[in-house]
MOPAC internal coordinates of N, CA, C and O (Angstrom, degrees):
PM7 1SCF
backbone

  N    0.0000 0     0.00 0     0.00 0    0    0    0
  C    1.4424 1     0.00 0     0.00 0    1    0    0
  C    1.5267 1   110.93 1     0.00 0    2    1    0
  O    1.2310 1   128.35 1   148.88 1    3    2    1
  N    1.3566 1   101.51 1   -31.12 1    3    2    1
  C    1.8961 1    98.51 1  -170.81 1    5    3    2
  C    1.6158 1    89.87 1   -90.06 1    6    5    3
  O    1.2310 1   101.90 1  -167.29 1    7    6    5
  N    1.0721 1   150.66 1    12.71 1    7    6    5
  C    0.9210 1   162.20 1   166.50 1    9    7    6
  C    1.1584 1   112.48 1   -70.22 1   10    9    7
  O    1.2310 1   119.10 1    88.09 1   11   10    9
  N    1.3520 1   119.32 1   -91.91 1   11   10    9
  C    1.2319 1   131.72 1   169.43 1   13   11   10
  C    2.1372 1   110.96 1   -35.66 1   14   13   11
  O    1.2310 1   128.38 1   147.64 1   15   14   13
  N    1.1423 1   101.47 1   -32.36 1   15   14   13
  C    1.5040 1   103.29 1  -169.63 1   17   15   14
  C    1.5193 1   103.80 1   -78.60 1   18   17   15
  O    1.2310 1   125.22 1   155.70 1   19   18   17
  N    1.1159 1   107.57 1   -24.30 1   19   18   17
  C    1.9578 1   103.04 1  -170.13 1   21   19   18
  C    1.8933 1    89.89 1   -91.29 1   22   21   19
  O    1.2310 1   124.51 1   117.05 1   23   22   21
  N    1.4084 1   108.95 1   -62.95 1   23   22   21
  C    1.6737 1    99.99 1   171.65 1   25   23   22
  C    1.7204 1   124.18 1   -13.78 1   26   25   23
  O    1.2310 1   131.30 1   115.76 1   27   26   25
  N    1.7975 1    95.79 1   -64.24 1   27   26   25
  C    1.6951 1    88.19 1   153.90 1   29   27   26
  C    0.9050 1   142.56 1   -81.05 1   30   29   27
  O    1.2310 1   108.53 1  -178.18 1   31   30   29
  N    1.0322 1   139.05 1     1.82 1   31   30   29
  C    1.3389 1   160.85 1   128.87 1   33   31   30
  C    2.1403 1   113.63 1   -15.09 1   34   33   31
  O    1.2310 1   137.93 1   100.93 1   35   34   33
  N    1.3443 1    82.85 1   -79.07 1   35   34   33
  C    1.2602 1   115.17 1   168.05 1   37   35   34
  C    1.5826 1    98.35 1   -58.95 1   38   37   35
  O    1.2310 1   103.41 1    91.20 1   39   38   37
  N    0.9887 1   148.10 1   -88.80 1   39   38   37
  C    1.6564 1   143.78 1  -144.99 1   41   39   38
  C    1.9448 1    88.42 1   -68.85 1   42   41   39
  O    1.2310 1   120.16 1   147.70 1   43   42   41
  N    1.0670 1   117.30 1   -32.30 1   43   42   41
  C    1.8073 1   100.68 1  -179.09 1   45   43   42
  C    1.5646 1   102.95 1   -85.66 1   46   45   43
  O    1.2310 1   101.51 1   167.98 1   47   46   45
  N    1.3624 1   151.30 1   -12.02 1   47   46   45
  C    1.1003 1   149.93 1   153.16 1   49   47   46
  C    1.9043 1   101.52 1   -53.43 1   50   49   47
  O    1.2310 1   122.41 1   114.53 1   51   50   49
  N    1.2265 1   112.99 1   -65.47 1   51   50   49
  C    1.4812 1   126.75 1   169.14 1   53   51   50
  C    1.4517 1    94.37 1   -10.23 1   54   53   51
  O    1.2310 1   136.62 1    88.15 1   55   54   53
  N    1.4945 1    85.43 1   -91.85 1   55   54   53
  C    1.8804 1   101.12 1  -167.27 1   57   55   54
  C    1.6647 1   110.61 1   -34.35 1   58   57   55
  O    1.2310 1   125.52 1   121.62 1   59   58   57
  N    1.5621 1   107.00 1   -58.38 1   59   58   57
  C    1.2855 1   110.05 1  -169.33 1   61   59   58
  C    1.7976 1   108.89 1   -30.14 1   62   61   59
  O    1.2310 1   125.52 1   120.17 1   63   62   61
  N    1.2084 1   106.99 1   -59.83 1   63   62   61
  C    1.6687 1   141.81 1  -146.62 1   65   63   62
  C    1.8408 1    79.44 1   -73.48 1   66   65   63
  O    1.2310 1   125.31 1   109.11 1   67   66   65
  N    0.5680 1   107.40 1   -70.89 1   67   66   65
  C    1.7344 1   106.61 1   175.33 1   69   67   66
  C    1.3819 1   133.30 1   -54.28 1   70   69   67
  O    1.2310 1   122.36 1   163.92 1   71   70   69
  N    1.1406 1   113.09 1   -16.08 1   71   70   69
  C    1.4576 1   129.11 1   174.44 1   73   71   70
  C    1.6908 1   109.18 1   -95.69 1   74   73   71
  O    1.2310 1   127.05 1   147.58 1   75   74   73
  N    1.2696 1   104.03 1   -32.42 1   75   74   73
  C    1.8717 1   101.93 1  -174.34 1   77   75   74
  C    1.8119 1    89.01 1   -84.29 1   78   77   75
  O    1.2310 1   124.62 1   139.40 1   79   78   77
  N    1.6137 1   108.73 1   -40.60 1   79   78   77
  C    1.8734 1    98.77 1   169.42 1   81   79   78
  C    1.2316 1   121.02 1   -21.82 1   82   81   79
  O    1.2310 1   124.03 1   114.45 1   83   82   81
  N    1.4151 1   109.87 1   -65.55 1   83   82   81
  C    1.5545 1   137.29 1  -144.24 1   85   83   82
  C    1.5280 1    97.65 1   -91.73 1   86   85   83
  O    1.2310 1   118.14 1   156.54 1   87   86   85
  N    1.5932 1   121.15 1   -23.46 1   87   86   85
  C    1.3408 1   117.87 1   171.54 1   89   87   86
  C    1.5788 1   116.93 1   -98.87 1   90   89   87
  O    1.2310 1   127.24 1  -167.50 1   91   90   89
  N    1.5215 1   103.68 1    12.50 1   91   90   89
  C    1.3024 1   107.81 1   173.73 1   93   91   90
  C    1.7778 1   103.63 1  -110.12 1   94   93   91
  O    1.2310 1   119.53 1   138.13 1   95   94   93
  N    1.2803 1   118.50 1   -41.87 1   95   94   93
  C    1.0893 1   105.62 1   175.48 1   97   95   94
  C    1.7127 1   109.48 1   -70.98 1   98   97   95
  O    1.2310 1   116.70 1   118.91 1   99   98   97
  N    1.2867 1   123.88 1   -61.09 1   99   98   97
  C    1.6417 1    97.79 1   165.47 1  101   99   98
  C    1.6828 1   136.47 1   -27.80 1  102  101   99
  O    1.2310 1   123.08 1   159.42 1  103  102  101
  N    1.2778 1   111.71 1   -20.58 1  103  102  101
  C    1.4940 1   108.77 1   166.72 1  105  103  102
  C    1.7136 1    96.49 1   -88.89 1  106  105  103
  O    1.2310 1   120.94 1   146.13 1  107  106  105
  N    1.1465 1   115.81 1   -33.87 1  107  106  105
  C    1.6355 1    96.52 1  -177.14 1  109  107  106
  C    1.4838 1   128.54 1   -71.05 1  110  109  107
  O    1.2310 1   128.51 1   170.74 1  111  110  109
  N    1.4607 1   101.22 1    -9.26 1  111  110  109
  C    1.4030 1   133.96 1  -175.81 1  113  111  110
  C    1.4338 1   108.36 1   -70.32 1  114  113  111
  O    1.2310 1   124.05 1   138.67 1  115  114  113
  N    1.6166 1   109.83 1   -41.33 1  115  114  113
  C    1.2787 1   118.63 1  -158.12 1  117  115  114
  C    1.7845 1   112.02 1  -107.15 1  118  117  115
  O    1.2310 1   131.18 1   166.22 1  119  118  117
  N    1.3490 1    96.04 1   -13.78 1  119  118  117
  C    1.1463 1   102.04 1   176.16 1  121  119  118
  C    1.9307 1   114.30 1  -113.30 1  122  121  119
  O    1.2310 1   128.83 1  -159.18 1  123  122  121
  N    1.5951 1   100.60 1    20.82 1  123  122  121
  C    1.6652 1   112.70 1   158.29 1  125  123  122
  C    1.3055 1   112.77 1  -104.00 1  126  125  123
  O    1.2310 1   122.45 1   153.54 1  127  126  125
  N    1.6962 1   112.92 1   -26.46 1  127  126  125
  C    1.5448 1   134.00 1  -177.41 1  129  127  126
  C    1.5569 1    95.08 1   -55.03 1  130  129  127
  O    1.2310 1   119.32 1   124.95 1  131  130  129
  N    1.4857 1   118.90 1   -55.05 1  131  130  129
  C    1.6251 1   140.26 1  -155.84 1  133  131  130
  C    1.3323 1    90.30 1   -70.68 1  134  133  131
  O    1.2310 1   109.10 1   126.20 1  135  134  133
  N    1.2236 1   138.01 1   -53.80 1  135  134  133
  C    1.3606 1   145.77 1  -177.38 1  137  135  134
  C    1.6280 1   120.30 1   -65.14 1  138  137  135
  O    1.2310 1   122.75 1   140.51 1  139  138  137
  N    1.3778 1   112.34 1   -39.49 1  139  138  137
  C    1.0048 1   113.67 1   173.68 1  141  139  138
  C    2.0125 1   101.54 1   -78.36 1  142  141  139
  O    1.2310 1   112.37 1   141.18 1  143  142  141
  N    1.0762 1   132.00 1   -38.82 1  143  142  141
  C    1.0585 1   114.63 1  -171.41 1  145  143  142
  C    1.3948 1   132.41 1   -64.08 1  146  145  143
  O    1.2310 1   129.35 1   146.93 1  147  146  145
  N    1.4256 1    99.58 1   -33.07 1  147  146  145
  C    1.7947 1   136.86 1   159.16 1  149  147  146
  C    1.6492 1   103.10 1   -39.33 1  150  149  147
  O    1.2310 1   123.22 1   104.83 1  151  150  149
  N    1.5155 1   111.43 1   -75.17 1  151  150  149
  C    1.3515 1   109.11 1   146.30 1  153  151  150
  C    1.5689 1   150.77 1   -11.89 1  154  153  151
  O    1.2310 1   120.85 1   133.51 1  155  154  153
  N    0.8275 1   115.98 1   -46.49 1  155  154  153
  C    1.6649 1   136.69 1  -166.50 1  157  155  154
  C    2.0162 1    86.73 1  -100.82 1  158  157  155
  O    1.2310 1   118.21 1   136.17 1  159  158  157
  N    1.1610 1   121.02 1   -43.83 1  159  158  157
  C    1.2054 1    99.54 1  -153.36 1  161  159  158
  C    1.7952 1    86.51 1   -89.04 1  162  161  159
  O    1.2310 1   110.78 1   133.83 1  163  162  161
  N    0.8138 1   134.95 1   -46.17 1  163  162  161
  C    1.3788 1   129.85 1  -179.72 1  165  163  162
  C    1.4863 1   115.87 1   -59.64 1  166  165  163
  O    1.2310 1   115.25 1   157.57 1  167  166  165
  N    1.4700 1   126.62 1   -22.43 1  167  166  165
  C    1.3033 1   128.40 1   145.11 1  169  167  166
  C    1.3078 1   128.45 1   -80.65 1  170  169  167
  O    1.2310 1   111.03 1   176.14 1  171  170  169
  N    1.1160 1   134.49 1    -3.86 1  171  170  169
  C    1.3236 1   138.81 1   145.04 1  173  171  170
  C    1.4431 1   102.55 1    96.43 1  174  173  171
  O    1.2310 1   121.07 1  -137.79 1  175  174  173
  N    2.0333 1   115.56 1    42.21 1  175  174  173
  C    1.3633 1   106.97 1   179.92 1  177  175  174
  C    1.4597 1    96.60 1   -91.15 1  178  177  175
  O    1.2310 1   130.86 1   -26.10 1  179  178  177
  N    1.0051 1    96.65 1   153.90 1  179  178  177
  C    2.0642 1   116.58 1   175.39 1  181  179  178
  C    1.2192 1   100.29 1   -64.08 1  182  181  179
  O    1.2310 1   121.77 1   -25.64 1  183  182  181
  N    1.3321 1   114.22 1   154.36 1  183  182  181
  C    1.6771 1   132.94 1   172.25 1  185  183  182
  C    1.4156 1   105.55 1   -63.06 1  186  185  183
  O    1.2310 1   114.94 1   -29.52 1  187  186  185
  N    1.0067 1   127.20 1   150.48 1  187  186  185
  C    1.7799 1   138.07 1   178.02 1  189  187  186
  C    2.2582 1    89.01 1   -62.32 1  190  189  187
  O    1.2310 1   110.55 1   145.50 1  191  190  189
  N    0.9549 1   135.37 1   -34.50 1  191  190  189
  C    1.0160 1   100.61 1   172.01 1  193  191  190
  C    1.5327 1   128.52 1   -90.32 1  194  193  191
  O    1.2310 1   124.90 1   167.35 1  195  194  193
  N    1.3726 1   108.21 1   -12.65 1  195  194  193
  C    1.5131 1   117.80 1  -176.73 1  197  195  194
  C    1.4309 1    93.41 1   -81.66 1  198  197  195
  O    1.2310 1   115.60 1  -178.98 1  199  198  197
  N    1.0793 1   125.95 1     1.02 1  199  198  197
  C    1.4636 1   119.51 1  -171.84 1  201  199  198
  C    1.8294 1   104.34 1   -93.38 1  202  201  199
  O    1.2310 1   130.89 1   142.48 1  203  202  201
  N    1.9196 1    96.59 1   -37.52 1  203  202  201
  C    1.3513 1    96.85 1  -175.30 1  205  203  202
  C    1.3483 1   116.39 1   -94.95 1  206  205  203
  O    1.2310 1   129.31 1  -163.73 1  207  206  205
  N    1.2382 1    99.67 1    16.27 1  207  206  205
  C    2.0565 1   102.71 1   170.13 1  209  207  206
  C    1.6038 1    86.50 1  -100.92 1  210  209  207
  O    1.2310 1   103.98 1   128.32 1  211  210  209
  N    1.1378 1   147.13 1   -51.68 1  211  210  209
  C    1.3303 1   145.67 1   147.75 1  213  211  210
  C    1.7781 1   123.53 1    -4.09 1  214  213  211
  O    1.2310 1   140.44 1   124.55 1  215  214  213
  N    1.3017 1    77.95 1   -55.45 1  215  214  213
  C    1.9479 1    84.90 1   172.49 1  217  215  214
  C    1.5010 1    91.07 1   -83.51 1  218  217  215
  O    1.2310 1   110.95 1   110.16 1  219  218  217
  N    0.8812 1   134.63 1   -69.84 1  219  218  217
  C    1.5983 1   142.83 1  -169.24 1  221  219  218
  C    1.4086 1    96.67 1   -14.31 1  222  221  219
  O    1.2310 1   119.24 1    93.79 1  223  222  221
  N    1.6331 1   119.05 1   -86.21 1  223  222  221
  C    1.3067 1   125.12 1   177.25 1  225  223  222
  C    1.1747 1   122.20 1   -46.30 1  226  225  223
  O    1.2310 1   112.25 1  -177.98 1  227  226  225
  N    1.8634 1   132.23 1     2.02 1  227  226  225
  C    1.5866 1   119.34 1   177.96 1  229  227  226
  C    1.6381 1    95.71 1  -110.15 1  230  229  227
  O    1.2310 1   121.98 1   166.04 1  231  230  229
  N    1.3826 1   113.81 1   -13.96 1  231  230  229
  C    1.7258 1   123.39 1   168.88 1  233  231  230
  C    1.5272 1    99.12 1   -61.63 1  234  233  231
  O    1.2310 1   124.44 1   130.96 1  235  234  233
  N    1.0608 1   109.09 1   -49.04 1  235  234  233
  C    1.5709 1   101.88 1   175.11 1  237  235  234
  C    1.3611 1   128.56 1   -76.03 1  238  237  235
  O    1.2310 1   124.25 1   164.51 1  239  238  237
  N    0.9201 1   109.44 1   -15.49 1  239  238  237
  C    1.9534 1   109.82 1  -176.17 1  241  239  238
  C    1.3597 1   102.51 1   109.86 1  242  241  239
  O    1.2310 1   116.37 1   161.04 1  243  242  241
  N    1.6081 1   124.50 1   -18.96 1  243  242  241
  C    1.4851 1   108.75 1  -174.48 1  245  243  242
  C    1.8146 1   116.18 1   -74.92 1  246  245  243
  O    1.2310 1   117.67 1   -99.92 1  247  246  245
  N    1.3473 1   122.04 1    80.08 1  247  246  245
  C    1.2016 1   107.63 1  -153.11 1  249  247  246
  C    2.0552 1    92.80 1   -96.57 1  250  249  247
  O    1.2310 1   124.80 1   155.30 1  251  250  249
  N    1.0352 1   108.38 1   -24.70 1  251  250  249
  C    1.8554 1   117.21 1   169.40 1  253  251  250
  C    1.6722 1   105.33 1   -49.08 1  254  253  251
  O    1.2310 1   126.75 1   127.87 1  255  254  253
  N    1.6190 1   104.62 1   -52.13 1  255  254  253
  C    1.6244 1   109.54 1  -177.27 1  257  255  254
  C    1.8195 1   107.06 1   -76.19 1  258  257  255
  O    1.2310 1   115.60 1   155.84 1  259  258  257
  N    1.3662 1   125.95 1   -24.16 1  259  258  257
  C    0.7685 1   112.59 1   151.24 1  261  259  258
  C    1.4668 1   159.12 1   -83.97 1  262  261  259
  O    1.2310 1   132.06 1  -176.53 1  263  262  261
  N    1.9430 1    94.31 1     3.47 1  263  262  261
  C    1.1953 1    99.34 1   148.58 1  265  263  262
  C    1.7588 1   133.14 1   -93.48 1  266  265  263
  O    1.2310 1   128.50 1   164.60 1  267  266  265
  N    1.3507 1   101.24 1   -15.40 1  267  266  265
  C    1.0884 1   109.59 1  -179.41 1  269  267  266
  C    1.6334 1   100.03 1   -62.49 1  270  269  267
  O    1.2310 1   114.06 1   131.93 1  271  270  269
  N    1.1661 1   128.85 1   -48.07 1  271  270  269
  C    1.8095 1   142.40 1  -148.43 1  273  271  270
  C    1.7455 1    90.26 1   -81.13 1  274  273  271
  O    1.2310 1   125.83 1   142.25 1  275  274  273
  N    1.2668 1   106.41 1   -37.75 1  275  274  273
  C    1.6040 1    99.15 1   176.49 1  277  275  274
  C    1.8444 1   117.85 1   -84.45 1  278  277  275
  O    1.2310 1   126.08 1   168.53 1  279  278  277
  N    1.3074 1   105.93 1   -11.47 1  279  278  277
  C    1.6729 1   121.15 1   170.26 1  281  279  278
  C    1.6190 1   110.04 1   -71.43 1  282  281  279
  O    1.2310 1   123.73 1   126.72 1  283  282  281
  N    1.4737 1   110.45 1   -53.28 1  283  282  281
  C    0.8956 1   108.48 1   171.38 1  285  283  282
  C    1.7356 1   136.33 1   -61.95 1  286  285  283
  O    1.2310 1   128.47 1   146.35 1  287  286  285
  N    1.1982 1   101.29 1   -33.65 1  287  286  285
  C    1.4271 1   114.11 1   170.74 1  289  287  286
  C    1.4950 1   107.28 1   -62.93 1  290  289  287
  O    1.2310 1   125.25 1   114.92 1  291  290  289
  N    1.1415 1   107.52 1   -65.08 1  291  290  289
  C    1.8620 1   107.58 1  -159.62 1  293  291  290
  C    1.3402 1   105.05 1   -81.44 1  294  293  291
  O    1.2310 1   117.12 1   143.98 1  295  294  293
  N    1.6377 1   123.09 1   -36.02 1  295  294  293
  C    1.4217 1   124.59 1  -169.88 1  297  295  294
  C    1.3729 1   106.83 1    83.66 1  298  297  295
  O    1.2310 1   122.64 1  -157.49 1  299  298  297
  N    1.2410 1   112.54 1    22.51 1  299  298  297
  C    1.4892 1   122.28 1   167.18 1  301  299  298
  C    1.9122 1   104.35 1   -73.56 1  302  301  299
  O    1.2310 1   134.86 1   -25.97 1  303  302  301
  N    1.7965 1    88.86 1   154.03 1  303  302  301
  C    1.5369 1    87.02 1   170.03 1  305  303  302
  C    1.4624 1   133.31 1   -79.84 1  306  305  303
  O    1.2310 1   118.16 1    30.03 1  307  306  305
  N    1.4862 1   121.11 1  -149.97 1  307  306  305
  C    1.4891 1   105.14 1  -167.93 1  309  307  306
  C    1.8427 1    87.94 1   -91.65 1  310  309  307
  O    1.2310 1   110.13 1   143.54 1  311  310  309
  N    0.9798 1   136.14 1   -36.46 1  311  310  309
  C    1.7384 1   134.63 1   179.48 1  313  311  310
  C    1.3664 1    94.86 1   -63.63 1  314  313  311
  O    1.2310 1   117.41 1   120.32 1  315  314  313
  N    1.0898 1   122.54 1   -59.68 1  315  314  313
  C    1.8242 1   106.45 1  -154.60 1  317  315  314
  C    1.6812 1    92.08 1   -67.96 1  318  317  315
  O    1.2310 1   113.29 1   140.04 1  319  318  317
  N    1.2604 1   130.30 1   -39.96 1  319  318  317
  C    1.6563 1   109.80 1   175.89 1  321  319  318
  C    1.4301 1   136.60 1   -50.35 1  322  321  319
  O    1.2310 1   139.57 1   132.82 1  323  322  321
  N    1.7069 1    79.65 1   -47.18 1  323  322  321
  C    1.4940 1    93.64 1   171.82 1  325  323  322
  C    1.9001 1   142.32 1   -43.23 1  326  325  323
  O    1.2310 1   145.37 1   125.81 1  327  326  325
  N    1.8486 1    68.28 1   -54.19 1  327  326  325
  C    1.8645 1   106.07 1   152.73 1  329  327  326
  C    1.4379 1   114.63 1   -37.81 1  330  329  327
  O    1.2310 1   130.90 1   105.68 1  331  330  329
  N    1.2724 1    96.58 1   -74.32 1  331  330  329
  C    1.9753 1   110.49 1  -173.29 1  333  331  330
  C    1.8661 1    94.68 1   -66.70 1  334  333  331
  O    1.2310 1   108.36 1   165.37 1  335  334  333
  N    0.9522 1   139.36 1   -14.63 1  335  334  333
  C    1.1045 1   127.62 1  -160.57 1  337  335  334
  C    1.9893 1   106.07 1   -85.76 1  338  337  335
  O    1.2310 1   135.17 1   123.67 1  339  338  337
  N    1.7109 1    88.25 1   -56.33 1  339  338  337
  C    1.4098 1   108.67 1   172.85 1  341  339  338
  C    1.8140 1   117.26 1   -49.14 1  342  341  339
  O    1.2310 1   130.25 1   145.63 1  343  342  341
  N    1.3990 1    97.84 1   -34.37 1  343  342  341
  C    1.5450 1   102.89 1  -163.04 1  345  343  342
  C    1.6926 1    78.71 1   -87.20 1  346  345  343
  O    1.2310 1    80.62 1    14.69 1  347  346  345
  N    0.9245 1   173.53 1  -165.31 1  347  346  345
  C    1.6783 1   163.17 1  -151.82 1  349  347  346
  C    1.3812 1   106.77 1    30.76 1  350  349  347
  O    1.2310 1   119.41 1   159.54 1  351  350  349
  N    1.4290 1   118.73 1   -20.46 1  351  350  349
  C    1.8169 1   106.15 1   173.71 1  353  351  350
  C    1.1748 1   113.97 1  -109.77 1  354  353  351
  O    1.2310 1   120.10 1   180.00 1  355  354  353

């Protein structure tokens, strides 16, 4: 009987120890997310959707309008778009 009682004992310690894990890496998760976003905007990466009207226009052949649409966003020059443009094709 005391057997069985420390076993659970033991398997709810388990969980515990794994649950404060998993709620520690989710805060670390969220606070690399915060960092990375801080990031992106001070480097001047496009939003995940301005990115996919970006692809959109090189699906089509407009790859000039899609450098222009990515110039305008970041304020990048005409090489570094071009650059980022090519590495997307």
């Amino acid at each position: 009987m005391y057997d069985k009682i420390i076993l659970i004992s033991i398997g709810l310690a388990i969980i515990l120890i794994v649950c404060l894990a998993m709620n520690q890496l989710k805060n670390e998760i969220r606070r690399s997310n915060i960092l990375l976003d801080k990031m992106a905007k001070r480097l001047g990466v496009p939003e995940p959707s301005e990115d996919n009207k970006i692809k959109a226009l090189i699906a089509e052949g407009k790859k000039n309008e899609a450098i222009k649409r990515y110039r305008d966003i970041t304020g990048a020059g005409l090489k570094e778009a071009n650059d980022y443009i090519e590495k997307l094709i």
